[in-house]
MARDREN-107447 format. One line per field, with one value per atom (N, C-alpha, C): residue in three letters; atom name; y, z, x. Coordinates in pm, whole numbers, padded with zeros to 5 digits. Atoms other than C-alpha are relative to their C-alpha. Layout:
N
torza <- ALA,...
lumba <- CA,...
py <- Y,...
pz <- Z,...
px <- X,...
This chain:
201
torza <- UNK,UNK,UNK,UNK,UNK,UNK,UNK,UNK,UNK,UNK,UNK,UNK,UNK,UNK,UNK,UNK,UNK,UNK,UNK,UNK,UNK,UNK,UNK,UNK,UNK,UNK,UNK,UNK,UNK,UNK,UNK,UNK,UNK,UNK,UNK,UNK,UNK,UNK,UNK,UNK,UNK,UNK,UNK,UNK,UNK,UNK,UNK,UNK,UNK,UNK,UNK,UNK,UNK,UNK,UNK,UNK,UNK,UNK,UNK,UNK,UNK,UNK,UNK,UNK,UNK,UNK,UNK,UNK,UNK,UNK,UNK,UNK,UNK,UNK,UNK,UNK,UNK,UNK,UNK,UNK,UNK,UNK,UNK,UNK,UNK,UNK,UNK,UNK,UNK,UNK,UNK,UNK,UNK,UNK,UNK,UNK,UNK,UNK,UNK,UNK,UNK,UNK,UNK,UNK,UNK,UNK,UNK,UNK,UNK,UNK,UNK,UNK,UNK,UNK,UNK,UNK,UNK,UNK,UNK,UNK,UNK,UNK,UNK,UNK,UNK,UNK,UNK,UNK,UNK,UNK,UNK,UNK,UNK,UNK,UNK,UNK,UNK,UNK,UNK,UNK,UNK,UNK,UNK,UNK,UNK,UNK,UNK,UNK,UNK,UNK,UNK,UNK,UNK,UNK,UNK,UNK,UNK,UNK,UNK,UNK,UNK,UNK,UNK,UNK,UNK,UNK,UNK,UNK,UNK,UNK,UNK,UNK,UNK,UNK,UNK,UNK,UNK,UNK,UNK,UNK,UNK,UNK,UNK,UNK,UNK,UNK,UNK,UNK,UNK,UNK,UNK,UNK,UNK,UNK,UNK,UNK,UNK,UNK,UNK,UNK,UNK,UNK,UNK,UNK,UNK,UNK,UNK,UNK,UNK,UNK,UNK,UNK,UNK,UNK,UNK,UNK,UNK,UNK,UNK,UNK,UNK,UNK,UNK,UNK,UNK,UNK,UNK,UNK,UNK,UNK,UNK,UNK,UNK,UNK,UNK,UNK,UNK,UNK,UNK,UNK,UNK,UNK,UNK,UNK,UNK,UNK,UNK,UNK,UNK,UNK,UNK,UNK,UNK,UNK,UNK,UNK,UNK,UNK,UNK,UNK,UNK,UNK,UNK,UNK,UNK,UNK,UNK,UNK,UNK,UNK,UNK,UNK,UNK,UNK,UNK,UNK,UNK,UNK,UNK,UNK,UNK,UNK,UNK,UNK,UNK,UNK,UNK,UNK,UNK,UNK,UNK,UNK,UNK,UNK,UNK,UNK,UNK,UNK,UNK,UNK,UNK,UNK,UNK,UNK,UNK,UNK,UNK,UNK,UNK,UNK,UNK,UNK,UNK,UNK,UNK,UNK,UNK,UNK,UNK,UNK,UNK,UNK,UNK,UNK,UNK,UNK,UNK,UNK,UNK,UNK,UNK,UNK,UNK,UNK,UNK,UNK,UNK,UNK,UNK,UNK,UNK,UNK,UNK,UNK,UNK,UNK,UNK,UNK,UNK,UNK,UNK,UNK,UNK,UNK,UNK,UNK,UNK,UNK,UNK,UNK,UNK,UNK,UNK,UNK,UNK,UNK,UNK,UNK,UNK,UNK,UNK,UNK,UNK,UNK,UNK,UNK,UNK,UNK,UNK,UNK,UNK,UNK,UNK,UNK,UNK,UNK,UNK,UNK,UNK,UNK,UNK,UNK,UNK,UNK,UNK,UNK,UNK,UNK,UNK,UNK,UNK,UNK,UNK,UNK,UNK,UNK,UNK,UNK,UNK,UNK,UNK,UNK,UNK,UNK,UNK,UNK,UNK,UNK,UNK,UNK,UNK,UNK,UNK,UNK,UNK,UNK,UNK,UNK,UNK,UNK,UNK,UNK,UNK,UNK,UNK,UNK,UNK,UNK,UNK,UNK,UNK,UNK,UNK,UNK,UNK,UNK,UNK,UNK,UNK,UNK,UNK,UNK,UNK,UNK,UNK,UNK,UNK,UNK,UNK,UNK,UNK,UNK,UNK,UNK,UNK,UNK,UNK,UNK,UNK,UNK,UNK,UNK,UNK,UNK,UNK,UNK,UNK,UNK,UNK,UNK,UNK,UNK,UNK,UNK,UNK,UNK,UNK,UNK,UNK,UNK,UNK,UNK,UNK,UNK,UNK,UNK,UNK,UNK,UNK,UNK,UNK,UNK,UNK,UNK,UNK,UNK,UNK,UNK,UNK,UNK,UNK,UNK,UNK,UNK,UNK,UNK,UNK,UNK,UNK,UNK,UNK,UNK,UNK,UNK,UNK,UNK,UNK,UNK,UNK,UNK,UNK,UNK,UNK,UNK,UNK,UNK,UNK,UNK,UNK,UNK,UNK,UNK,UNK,UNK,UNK,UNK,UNK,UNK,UNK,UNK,UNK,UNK,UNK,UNK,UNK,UNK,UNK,UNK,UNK,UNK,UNK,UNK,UNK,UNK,UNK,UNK,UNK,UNK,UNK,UNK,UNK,UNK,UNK,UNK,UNK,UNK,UNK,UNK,UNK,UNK,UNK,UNK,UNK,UNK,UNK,UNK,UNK,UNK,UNK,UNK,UNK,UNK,UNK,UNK,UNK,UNK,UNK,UNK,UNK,UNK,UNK,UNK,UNK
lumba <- N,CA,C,N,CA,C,N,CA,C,N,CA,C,N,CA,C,N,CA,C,N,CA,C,N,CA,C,N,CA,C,N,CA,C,N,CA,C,N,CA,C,N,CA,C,N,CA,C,N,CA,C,N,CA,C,N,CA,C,N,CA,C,N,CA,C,N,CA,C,N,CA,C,N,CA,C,N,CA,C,N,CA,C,N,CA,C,N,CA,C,N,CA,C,N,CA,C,N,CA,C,N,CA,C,N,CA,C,N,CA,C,N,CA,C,N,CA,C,N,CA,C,N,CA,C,N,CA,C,N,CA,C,N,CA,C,N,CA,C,N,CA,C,N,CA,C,N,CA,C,N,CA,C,N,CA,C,N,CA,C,N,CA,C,N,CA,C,N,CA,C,N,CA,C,N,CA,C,N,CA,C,N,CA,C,N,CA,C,N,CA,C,N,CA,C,N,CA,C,N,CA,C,N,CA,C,N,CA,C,N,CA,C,N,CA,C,N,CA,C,N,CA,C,N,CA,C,N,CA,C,N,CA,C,N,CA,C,N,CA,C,N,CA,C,N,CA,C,N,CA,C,N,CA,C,N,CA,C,N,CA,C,N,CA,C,N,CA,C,N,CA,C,N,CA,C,N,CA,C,N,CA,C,N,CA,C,N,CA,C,N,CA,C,N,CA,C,N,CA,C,N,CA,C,N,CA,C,N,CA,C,N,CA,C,N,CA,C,N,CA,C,N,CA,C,N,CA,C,N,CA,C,N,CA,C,N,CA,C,N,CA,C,N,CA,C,N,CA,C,N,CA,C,N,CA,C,N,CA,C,N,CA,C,N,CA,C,N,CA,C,N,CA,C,N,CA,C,N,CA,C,N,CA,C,N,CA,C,N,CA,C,N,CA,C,N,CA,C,N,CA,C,N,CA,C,N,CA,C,N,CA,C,N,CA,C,N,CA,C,N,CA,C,N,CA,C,N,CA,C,N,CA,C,N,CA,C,N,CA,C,N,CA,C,N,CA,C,N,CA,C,N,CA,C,N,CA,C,N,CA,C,N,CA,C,N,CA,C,N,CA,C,N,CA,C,N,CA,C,N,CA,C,N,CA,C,N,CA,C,N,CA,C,N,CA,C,N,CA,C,N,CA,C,N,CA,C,N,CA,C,N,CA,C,N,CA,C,N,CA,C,N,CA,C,N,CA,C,N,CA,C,N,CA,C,N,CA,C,N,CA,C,N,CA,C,N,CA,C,N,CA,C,N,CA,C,N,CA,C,N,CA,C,N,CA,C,N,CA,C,N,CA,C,N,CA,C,N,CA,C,N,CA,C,N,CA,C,N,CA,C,N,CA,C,N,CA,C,N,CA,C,N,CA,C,N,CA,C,N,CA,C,N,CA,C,N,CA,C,N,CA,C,N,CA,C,N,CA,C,N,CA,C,N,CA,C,N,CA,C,N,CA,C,N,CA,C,N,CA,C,N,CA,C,N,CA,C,N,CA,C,N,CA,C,N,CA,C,N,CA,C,N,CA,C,N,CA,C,N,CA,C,N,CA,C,N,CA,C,N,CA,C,N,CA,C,N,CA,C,N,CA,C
py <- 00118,-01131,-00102,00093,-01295,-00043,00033,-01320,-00118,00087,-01534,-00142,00083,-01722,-00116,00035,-01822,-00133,00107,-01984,-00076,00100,-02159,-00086,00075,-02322,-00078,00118,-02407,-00033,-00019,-02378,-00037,00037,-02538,-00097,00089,-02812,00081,-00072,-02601,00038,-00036,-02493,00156,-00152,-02103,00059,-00087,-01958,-00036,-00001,-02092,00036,-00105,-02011,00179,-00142,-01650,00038,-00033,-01663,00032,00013,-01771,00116,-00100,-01485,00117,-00120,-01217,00039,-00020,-01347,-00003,-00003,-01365,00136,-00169,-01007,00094,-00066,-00861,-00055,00066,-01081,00012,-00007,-01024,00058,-00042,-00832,-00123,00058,-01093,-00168,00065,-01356,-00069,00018,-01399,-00144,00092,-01560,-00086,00090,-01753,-00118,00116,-01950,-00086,00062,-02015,-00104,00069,-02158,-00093,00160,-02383,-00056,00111,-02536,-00063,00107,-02671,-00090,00152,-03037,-00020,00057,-03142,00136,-00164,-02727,-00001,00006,-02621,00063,-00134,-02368,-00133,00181,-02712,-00038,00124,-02871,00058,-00069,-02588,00034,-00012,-02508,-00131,00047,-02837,-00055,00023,-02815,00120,-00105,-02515,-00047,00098,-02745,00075,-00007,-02626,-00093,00143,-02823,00056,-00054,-02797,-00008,00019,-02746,-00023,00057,-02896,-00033,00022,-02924,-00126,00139,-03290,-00020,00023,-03333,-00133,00102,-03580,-00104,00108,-03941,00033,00038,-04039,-00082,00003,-04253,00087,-00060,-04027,00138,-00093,-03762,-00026,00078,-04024,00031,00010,-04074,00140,-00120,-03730,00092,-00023,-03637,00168,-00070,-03386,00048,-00003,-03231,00056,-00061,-03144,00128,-00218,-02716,-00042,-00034,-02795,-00052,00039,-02938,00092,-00125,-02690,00112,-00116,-02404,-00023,00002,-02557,-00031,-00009,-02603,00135,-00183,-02222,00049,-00048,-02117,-00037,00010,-02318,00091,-00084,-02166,00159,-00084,-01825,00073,-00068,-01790,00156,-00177,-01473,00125,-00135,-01298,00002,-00060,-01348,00062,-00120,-01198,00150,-00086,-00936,00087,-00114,-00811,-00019,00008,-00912,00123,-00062,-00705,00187,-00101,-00445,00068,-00067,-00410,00058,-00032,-00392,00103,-00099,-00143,00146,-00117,00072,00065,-00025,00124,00036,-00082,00206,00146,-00143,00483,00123,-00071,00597,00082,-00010,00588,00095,-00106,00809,00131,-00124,01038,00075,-00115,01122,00039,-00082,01168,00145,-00116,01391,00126,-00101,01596,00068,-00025,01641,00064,-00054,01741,00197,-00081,02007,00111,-00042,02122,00089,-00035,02209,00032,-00060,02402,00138,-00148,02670,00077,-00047,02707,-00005,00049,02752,-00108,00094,02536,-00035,-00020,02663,-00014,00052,02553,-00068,00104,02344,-00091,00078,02201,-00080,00100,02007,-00105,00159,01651,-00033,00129,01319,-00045,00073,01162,-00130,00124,00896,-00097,00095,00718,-00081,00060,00683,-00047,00071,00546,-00136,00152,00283,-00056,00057,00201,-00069,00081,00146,-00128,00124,-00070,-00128,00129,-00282,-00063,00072,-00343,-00058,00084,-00425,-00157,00150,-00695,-00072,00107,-00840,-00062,00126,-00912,-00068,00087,-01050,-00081,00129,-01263,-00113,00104,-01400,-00048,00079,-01432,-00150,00135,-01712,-00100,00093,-01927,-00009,00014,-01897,-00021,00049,-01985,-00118,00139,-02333,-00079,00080,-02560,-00085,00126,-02883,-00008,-00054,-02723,00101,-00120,-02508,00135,-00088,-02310,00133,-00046,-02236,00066,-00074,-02175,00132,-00161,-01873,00104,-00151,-01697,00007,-00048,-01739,00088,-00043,-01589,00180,-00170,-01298,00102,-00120,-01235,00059,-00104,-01152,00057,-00100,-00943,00147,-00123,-00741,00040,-00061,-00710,00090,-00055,-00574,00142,-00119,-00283,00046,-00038,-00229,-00004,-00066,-00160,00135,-00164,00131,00055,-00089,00252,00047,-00034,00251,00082,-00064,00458,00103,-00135,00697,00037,-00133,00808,00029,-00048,00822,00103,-00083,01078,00106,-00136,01253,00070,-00140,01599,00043,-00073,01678,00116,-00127,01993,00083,-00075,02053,-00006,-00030,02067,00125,-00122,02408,00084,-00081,02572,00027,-00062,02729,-00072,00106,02429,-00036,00070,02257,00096,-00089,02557,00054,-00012,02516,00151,-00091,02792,00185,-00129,03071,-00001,-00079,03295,-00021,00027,03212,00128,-00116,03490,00023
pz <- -00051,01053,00059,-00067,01256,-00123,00061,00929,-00095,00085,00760,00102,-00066,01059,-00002,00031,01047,-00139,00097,00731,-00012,00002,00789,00095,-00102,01114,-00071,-00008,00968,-00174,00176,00585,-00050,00021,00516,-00109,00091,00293,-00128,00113,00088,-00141,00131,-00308,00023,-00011,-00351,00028,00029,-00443,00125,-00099,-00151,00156,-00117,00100,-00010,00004,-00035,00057,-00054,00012,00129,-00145,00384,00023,-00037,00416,-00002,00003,00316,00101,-00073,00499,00165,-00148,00837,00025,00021,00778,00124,-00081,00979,00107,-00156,01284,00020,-00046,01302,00150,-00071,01605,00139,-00085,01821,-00055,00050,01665,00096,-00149,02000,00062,-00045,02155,-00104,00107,01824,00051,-00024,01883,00136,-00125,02227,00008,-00026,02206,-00095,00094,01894,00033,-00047,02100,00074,-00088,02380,-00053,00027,02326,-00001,00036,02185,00019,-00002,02136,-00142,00128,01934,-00093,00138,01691,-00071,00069,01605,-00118,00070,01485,-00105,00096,01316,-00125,00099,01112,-00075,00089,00990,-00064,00050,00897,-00124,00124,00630,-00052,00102,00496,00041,-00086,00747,00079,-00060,00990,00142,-00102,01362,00046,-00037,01564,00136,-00131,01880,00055,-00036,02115,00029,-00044,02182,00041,-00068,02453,-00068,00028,02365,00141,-00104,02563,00090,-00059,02790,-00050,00080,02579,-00105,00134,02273,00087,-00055,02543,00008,-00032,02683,-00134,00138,02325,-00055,00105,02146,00166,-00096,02549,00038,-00071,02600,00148,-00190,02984,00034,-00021,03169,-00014,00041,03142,-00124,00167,02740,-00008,00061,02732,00030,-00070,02971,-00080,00096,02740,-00154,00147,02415,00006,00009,02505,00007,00009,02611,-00132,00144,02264,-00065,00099,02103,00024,-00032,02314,00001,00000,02329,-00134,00099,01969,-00011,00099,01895,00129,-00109,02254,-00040,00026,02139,-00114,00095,01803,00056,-00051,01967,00099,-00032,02164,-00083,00106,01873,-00060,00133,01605,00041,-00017,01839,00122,-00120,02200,-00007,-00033,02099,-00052,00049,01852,00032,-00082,02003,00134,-00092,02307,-00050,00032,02139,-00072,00076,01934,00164,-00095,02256,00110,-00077,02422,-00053,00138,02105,00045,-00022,02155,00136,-00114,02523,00025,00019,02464,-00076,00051,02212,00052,-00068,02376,00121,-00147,02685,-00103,00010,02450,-00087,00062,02257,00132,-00112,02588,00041,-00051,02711,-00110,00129,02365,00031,00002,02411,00149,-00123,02788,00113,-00145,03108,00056,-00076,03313,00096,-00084,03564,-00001,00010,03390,00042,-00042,03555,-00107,00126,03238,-00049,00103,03066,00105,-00087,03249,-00053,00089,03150,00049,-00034,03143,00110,-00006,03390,-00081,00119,03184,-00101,00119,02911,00073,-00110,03183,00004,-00105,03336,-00165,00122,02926,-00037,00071,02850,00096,-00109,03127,00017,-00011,03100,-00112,00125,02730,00001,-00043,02899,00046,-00094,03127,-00114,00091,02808,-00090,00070,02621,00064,-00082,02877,00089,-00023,02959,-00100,00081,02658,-00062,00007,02604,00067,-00059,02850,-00059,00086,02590,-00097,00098,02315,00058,-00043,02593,00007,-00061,02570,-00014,-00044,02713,00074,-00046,02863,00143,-00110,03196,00078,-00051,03371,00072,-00008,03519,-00165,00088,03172,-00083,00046,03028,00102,-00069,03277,-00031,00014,03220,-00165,00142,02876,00003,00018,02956,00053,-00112,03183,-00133,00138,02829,-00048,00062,02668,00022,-00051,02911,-00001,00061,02939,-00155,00111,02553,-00032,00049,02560,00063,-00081,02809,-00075,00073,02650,-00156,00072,02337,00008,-00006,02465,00061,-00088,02649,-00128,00149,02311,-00064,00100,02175,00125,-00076,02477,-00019,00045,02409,-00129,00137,02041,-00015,00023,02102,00097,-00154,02480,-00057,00000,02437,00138,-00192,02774,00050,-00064,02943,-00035,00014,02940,-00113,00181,02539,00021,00028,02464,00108,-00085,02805,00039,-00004,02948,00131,-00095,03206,-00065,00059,02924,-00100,00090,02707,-00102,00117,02431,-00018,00002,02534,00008,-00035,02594,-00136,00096,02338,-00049,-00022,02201,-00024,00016,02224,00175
px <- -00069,01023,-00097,00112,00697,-00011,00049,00556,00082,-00087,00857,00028,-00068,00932,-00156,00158,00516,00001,00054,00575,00123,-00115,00939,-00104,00035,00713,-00125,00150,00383,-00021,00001,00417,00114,-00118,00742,00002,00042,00584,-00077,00127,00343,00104,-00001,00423,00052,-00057,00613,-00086,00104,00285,-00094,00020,00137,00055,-00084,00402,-00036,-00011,00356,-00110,00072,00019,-00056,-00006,00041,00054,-00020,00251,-00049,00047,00081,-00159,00075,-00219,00077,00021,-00069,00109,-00074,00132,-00104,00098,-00209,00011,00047,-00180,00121,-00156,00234,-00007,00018,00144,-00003,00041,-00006,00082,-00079,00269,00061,-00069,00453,-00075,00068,00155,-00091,00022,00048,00149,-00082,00344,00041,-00020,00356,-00124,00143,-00005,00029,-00026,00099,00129,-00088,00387,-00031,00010,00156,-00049,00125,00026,-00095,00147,-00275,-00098,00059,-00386,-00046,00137,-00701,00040,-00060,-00469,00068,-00094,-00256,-00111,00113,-00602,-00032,00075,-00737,00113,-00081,-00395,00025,00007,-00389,-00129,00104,-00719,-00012,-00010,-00642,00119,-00055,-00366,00140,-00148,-00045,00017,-00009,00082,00044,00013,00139,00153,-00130,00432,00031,00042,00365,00134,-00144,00686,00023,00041,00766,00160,-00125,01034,00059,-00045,01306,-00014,00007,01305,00117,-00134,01543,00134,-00150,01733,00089,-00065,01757,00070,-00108,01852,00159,-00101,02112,00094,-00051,02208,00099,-00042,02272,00085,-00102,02448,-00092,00108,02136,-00029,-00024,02158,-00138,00113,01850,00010,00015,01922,00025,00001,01985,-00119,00154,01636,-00070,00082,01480,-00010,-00039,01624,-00044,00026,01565,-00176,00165,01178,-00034,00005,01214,-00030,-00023,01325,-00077,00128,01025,-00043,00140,00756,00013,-00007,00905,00096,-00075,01044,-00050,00064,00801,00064,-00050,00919,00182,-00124,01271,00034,-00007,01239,-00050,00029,01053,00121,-00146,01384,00101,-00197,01639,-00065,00018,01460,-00083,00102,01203,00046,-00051,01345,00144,-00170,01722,00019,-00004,01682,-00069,00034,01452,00072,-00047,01606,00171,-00128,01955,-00044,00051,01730,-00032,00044,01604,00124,-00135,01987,00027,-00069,02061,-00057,00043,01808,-00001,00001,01831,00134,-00101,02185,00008,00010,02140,-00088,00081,01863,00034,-00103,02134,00070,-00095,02365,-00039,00044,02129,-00011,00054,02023,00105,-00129,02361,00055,-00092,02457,-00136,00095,02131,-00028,00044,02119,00123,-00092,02359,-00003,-00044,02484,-00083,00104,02254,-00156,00145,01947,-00045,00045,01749,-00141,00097,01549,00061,-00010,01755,00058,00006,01740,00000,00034,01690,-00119,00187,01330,-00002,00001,01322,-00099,00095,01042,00087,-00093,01303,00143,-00032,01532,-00033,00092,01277,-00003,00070,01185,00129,-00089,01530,00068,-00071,01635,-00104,00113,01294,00082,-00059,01462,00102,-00145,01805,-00026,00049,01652,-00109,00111,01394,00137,-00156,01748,00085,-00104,01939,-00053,00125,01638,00057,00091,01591,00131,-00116,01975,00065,-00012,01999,-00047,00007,01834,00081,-00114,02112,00102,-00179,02420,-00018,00026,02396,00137,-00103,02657,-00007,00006,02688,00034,-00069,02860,-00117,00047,02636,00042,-00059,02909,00026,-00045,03028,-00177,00119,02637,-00002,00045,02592,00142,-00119,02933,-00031,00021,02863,-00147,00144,02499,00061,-00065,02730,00020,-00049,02927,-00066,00105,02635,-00037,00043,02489,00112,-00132,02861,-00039,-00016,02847,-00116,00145,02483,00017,-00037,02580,00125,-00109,02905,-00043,00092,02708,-00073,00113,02496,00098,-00115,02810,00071,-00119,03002,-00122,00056,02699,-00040,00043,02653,00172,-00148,03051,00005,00031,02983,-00042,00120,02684,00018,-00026,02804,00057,-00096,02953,00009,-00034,03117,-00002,00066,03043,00176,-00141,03436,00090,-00044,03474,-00001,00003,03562,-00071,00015,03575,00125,-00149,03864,00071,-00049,03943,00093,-00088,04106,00081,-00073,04233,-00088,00083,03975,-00038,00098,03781,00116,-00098,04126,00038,-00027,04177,00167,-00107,04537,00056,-00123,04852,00025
């Protein structure tokens, strides 16, 4: 995805066979992609000069005026936010495509490793926990999407931009909640609290 979005930004003019080429060369630097683009959105920056000196072009952020703000009804938080979203396109692919998914794999698996746990051992074991590490990892990944969500609520209201920034945060938790009851097995499946576990006659 760095590598496609690389050549919609700086390669957009170029020939097929040249777009392809761009891509395949900047496939090795996808990594450090994030801060490639933050550095070619500030003004008058030496990556600007040098890309259109290999025959791309730059993408330098260039606030709107005051009239054309006036004009198109532009509010200072929709400018603030939409300069965001230049300079930090590569950190927000980075939690659509790397933080969101990992961290639901990770939700997956320490469910499941609770639920394996509690199928080979008593009740009384004191081994099968949960990692805080994988805890603290997944909740850093909660707070990098519901960061970087506050740049996609945009509205002309600022009341209404933050509840719309709330929804998204609700739907992001109510996501991993709808995939920790998918994956939980409750301790009181097939025990004799609920019947499961009594022999019938």
């Amino acid at each position: 995805s760095y590598a496609i979005i690389f050549v919609v930004r700086f390669a957009s003019h170029l020939r097929i066979r040249d777009k392809l080429c761009t891509f395949l060369v900047a496939l090795p630097f996808a990594p450090f992609m994030s801060y490639i683009f933050y550095w070619a959105s500030v003004s008058n920056n030496r990556l600007s000069r040098f890309l259109r000196c290999i025959g791309l072009k730059g993408s330098e952020y260039e606030p709107p005026s005051e009239s054309q703000a006036e004009k198109l009804g532009v509010t200072k938080l929709q400018e603030y936010f939409a300069k965001k979203l230049v300079f930090h396109t590569g950190f927000v692919l980075e939690a659509i495509f790397e933080s969101f998914p990992q961290s639901i794999l990770q939700c997956v698996a320490m469910i499941m490793y609770y639920n394996e746990n509690n199928a080979l051992f008593d009740d009384d074991y004191s081994g099968h926990y949960y990692n805080v590490l994988t805890f603290i990892s997944i909740l850093i990944s909660l707070i990098s999407i519901s960061s970087k969500s506050l740049m996609l609520s945009g509205s002309l209201n600022v009341a209404t931009f933050f509840f719309n920034w709330l929804c998204c945060v609700c739907d992001f938790f109510s996501l991993y909640l709808i995939f920790v009851w998918v994956f939980f097995v409750p301790d009181i499946v097939d025990s004799d609290v609920n019947g499961h576990g009594v022999d019938g006659g």
